[in-house]
N, C-alpha and C positions, 0 to 999 in steps of 0.2 A: 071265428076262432083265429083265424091269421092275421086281421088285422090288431086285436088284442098282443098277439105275440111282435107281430110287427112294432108295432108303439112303444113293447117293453125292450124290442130291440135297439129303439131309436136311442133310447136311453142308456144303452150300454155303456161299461167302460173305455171299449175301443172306438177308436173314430170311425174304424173300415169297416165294424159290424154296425154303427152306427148312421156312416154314409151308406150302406147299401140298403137299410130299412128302409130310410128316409127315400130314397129312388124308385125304391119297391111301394113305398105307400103312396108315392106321385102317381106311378102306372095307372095305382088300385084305384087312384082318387078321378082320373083320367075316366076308366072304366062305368066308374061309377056316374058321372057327370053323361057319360053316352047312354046309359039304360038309364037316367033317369033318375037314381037312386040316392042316399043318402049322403051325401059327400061330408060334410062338415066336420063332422068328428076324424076323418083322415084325412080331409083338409086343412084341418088346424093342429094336427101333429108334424103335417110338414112344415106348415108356417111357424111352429115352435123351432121348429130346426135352423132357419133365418138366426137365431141367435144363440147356436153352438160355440162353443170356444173354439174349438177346429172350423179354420178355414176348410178341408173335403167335405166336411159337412152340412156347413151353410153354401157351398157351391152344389153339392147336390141338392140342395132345396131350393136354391133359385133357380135349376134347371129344369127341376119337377116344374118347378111354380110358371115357369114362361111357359111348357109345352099347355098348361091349362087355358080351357077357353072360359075361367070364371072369372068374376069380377073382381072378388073374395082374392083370388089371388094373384089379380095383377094388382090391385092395391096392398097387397102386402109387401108384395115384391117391390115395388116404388118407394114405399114406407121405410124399409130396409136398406133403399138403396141413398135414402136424401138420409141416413143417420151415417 
């Protein structure tokens, strides 16, 4: 149920309720990578975030996106970084 809302957060109109989803879906995505679980779908709403109009909020995705230890998103992060 949180990450649903979270996502819909991501998407807000403000960039600060928008930055902070996006850092809250890194954690969750973090989390999820330790137990095992499902990451991809809150994986890829933070890599959506990579190309926000606001600068806080492509900076909190590629913050989320370094503390990861996936591949998924160090290549996104690199991806982002050479445009």
């Amino acid at each position: 149920v949180a990450i649903q809302s979270l996502t819909q957060a991501a998407q807000d109109a403000d960039e600060v309720v928008r930055a902070a989803a996006v850092e809250t879906l890194g954690v969750y995505t973090a989390r999820l990578l330790d137990q095992e679980g499902d990451f991809q779908p809150v994986l890829a709403a933070v890599i959506d975030a990579l190309h926000d109009e606001d600068w806080s909020v492509r900076h909190s995705a590629a913050d989320a996106l370094i503390d990861l230890d996936a591949p998924e998103a160090k290549l996104a992060l690199q991806a982002a970084l050479n445009r």
